[in-house]
Backbone as CSV, one residue per row, in Angstrom:
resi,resn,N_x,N_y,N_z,CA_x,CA_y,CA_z,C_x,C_y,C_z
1,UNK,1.632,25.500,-27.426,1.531,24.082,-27.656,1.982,23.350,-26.394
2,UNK,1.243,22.304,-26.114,1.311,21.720,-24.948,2.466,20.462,-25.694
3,UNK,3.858,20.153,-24.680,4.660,19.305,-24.593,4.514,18.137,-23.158
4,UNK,4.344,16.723,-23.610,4.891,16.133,-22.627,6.450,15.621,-22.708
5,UNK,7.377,15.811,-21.469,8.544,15.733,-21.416,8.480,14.406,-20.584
6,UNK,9.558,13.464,-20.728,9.510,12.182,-19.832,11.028,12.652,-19.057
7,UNK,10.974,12.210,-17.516,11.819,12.427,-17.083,12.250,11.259,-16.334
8,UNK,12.836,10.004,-16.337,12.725,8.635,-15.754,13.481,8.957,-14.551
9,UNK,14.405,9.689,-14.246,15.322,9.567,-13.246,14.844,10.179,-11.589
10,UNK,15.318,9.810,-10.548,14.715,9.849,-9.438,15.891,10.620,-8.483
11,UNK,16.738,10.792,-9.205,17.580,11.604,-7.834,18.553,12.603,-8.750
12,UNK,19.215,13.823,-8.821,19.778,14.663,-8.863,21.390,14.280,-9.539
13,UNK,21.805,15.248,-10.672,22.801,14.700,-11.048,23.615,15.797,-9.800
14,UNK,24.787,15.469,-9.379,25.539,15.916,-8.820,27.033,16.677,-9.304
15,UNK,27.339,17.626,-9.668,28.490,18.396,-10.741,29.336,18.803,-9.188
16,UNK,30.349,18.868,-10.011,31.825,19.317,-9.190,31.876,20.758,-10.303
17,UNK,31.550,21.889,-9.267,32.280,23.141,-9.692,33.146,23.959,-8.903
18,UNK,34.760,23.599,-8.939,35.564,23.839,-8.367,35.532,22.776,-7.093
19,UNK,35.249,23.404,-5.622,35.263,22.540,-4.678,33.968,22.606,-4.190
20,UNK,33.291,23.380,-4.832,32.017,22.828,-4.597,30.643,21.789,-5.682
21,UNK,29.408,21.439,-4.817,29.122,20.743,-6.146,27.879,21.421,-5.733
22,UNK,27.479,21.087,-7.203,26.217,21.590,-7.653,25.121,20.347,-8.311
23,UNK,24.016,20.397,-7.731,22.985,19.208,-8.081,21.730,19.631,-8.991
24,UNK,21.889,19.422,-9.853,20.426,19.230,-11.390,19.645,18.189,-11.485
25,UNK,18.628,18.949,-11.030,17.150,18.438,-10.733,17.348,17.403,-12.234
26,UNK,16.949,15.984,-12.032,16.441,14.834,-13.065,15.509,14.481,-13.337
27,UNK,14.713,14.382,-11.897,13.362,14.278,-12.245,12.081,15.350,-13.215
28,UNK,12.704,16.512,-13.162,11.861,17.458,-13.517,10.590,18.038,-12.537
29,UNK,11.102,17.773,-11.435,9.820,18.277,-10.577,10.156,19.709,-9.449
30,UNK,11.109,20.075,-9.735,12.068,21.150,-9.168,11.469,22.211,-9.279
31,UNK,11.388,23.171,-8.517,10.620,24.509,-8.285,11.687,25.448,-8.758
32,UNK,13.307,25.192,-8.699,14.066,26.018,-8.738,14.899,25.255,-10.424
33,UNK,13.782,24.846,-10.789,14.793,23.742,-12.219,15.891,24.801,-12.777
34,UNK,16.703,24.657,-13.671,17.308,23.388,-13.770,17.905,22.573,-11.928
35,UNK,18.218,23.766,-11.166,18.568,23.513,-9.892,17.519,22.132,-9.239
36,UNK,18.179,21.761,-8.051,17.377,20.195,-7.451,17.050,21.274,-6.220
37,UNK,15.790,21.272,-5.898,15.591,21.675,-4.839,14.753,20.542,-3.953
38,UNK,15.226,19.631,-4.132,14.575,18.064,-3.214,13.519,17.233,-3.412
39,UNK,12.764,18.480,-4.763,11.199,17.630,-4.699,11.147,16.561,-5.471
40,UNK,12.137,15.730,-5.764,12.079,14.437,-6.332,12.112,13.880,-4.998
41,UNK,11.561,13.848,-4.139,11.585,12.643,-3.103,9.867,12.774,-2.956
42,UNK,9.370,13.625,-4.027,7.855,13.211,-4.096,7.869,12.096,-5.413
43,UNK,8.485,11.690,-6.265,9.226,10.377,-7.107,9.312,9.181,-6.551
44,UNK,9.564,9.341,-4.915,10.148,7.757,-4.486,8.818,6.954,-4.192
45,UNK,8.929,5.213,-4.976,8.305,4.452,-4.651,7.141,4.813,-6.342
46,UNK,7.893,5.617,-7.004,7.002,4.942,-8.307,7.341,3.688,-8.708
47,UNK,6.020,3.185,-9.320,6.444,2.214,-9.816,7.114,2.174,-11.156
48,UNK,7.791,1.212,-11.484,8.949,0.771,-12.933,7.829,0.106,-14.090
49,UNK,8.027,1.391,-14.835,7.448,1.105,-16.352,5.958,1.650,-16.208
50,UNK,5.661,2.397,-15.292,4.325,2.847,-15.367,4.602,4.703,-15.354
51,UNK,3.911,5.289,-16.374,4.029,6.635,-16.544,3.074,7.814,-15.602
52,UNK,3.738,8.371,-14.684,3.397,9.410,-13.601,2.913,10.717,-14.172
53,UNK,2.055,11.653,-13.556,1.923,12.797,-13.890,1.672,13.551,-12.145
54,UNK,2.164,14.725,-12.147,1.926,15.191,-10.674,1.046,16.466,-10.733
55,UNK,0.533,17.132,-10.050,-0.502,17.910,-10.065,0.507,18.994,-9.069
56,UNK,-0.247,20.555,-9.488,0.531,21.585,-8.418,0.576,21.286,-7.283
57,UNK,-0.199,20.503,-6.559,0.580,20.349,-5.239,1.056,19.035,-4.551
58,UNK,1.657,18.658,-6.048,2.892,17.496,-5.938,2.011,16.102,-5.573
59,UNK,0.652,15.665,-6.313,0.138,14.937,-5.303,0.253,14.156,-7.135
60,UNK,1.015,12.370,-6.764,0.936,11.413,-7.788,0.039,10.941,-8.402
61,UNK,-0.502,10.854,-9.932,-1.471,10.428,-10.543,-0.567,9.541,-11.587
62,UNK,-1.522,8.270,-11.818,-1.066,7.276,-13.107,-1.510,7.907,-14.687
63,UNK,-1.000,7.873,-15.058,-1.448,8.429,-16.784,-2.447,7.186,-17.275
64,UNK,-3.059,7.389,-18.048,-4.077,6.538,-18.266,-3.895,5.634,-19.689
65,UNK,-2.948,6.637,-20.092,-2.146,5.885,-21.718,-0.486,5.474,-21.152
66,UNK,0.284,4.601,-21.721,1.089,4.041,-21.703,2.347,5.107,-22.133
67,UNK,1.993,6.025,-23.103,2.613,6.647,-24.091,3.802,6.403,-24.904
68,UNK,3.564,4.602,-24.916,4.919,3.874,-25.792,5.390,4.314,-27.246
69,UNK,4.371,4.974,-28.002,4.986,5.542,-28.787,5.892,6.980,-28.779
70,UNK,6.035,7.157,-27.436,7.319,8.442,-27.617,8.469,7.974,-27.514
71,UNK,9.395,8.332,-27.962,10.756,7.967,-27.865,11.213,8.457,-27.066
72,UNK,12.209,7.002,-26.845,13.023,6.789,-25.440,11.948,6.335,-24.498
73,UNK,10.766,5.724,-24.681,10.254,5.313,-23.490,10.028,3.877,-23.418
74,UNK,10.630,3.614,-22.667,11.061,2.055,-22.618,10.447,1.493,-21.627
């Protein structure tokens, strides 16, 4: 079964483990997920309130439905 997941966030949560930190991919576009391996800086300069989809080789497309009826999408 095919899932769409919404992922709004554009940069990496950042964790303190011990003295080092560790960063989790937000966007969902991570090769190494849950890990951030940078590719949310193919994210920057979406636009606000319009729903993205990316293709394997990271290249931005607009969704063609709104998909306001999923929750949490605001």
């Amino acid at each position: 079964m095919a899932r769409l997941v919404k992922h709004s966030k554009t940069e990496p949560l950042e964790i303190a483990v011990g003295s080092e930190a560790v960063y989790i991919c937000m966007c969902g576009l991570s090769a190494t997920y849950p890990y951030c391996d940078g590719s949310h800086s193919m994210a920057e300069g979406e636009e606000a309130g319009k729903v993205h989809w990316y293709d394997k080789d990271g290249f931005r497309n607009d969704a063609e439905e709104d998909f306001s009826s999923i929750r949490g999408l605001d």
